[in-house]
N, C-alpha and C positions, 0 to 999 in steps of 0.2 A: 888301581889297587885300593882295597880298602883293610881295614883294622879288623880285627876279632872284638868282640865290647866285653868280653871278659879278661882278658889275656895282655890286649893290644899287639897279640903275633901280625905280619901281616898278609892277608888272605885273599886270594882273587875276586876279583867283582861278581862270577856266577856264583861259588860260595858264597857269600855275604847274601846274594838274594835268596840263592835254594837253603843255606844251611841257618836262617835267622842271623847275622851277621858272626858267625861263632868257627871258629878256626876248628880242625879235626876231633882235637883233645877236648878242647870244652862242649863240643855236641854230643862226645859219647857220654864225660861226665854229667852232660846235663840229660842227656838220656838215661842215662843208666840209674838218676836221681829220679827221675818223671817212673822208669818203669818200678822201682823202691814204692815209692807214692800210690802209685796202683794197686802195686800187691798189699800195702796197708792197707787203705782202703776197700779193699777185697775182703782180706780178713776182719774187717770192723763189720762190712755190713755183714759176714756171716754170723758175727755176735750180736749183731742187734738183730738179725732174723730168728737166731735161738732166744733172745731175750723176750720178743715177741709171740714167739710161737707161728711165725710167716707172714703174722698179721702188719696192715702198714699202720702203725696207732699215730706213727707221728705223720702221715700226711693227714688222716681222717682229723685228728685233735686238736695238731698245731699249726697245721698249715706249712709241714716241713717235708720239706724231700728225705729219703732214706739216706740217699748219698752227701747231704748236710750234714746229717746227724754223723753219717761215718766219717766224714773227715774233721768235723767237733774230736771227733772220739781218737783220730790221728792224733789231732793238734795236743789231745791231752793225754800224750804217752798211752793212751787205752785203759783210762781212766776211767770207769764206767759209771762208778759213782757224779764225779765230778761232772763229765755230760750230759748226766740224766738232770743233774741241780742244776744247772744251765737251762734245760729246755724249761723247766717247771719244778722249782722248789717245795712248791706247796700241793701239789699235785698229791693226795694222798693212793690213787690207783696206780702214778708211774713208780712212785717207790716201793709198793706194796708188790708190782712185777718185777721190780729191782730184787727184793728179797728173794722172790720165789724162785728167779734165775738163779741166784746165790744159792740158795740151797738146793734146787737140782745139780749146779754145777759139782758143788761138795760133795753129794749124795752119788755122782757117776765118777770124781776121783776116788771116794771108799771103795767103792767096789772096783774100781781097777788095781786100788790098792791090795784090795783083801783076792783078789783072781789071781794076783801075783804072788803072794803068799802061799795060795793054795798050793802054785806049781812049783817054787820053790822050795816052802817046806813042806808039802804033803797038808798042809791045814792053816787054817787062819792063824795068824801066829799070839796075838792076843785078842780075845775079848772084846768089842768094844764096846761105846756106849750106844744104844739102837738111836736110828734117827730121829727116828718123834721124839726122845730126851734131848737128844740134840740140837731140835730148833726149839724146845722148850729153853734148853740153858744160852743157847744165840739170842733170845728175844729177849731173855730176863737180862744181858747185859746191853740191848738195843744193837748188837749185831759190831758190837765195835771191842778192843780190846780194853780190859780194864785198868792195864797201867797208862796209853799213849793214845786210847780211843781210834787208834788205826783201824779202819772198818777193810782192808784186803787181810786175805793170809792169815786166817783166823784157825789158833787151836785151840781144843780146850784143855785143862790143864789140872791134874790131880793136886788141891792142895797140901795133901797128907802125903804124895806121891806116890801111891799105891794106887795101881792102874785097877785093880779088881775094886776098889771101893768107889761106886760110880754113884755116890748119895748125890744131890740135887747142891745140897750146902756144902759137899768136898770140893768143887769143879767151881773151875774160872776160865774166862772168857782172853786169852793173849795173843798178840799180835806172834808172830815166828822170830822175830829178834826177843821182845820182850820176854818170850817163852824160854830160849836158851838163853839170856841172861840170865833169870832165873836157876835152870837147870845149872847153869855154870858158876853159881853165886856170884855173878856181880855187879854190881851195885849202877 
């Protein structure tokens, strides 16, 4: 008889060679933790194949495998910023694809936004600001919020708070908490 090395239940000798020495319960948990890990990993590299455009830049540039990069991008909650400053900080072409991802990604929630609206209320429900103002007023604040410099979840934000006065100097750059604290005055 030998031990479980997680558990120390104790588990017959064929178990312990067939199943890595792991008693019933910790093989399924540790499978069922391995298949988790996969489907991350799955989902990362489909976001760095949209980041890229299909293209592989980081085995061509860094000498990285795609599947490093995706599990960096695991390791960091899917952080994508945070990954990309990892592979090359000073890289000004990987950031420069970093933005453009950013603002396609933003550019296909509006319009799922605004699709939904459509069929809800029969029409875009307000106004907004067109996108080319959009990444005009995202670059003028460097793409980050201007109370907590948070660069995920970015809205912009009427400072007169009249959504129809969409001047260049009314609109600010806010994280989604800092935005409804705002809205909710508090401090």
């Amino acid at each position: 008889m030998a031990r479980c090395k997680n558990c120390g239940e104790q588990i017959s000798a064929w178990r312990a060679f067939n199943y890595h020495s792991l008693c019933k319960e910790c093989w399924s948990k540790d499978w069922d933790d391995t298949i988790e890990k996969l489907e991350k990993v799955e989902k990362a590299i489909k976001i760095i194949n949209d980041l890229c455009g299909g293209k592989d830049i980081f085995c061509d540039r860094y000498s990285l495998d795609i599947e490093d990069v995706a599990n960096n991008l695991v390791q960091n909650n899917f952080d994508l910023n945070k990954t990309i400053l990892e592979i090359d900080e000073d890289d000004e072409d990987l950031l420069r694809l970093l933005e453009v991802y950013k603002l396609k990604r933003r550019a296909k929630r509006t319009k799922v936004r605004e699709e939904a609206e459509k069929e809800v209320y029969g029409k875009i429900k307000s106004e907004r600001t067109p996108i080319k103002e959009k990444e005009e007023i995202f670059r003028k604040f460097d793409n980050k919020c201007a109370v907590c410099g948070e660069m995920e979840g970015l809205h912009i934000h009427h400072k007169d708070e009249d959504a129809t006065n969409n001047r260049v100097d009314n609109l600010i750059v806010l994280c989604g908490v800092c935005h409804k604290k705002i809205h909710m005055k508090v401090r």
